[in-house]
N, C-alpha and C positions, 0 to 999 in steps of 0.2 A: 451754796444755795440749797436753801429747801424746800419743797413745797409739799405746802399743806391740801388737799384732797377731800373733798366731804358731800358723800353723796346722799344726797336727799330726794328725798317720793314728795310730791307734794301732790294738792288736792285737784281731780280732773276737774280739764275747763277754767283751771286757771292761768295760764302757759301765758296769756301775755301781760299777766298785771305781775305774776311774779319775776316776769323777765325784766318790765320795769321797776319793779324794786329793786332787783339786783343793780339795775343800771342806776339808780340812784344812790346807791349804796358805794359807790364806785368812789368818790370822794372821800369817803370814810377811810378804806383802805389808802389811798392813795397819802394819805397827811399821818397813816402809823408808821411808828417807826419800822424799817429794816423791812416794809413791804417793795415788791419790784414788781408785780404784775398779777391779774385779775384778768381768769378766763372763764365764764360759763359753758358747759358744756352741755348738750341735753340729749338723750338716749336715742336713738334710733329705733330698738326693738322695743323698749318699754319708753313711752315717751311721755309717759307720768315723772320719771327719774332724770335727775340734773347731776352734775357734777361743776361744784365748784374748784378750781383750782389756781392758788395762792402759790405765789412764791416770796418766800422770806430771805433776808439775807444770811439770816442766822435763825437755830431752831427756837431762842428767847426770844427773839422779837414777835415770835406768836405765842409758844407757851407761858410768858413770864408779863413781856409788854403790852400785846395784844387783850388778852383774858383778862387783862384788869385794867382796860380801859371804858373810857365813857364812850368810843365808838364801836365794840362790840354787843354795848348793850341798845345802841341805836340801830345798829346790824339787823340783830333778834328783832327790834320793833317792826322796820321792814320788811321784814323776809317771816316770820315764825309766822304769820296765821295763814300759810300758803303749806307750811308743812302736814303734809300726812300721818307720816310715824316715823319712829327710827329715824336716825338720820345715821350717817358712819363716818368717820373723820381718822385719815391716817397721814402719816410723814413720810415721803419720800426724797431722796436723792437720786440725782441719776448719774450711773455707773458705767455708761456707755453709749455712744449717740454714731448712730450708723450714714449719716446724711447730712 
């Protein structure tokens, strides 16, 4: 399992239309291939900043299937006029789990 990571600043005073995009967007992910779960997460100390995080089954199912599909570029329609700047997107696995 992978997951994918991407934290994005989006634009103040819009926390709950971008929260309902996310949640609409939720279908999208849910019918790609080799996806398993969809967590918004939102900053506590900077609460302009969200993290999304994906888990894939595998890391093509995002890099390869994902990115060239027609529901990331639905993704973007929903979610991108909420963004600020930058956004950052990494991969991780996890390597040990204490609980």
């Amino acid at each position: 399992m992978f997951y994918e990571i991407v934290t994005i600043p989006i634009k103040p005073d819009t926390h709950a239309a971008f929260e309902a995009a996310i949640a609409e967007a939720v279908p999208l992910f849910q019918r790609s291939r080799g996806c398993r779960s969809l967590r918004l997460e939102r900053s506590v100390e900077n609460p302009d900043t969200y993290k999304v995080v994906i888990a894939w089954e595998t890391l093509e199912d995002h890099t390869v299937h994902f990115t060239a599909s027609e529901e990331i570029q639905q993704f973007r329609k929903l979610a991108g006029g909420f963004v600020a700047g930058p956004t950052h997107m990494e991969h991780v696995r996890t390597v040990l789990t204490g609980f």
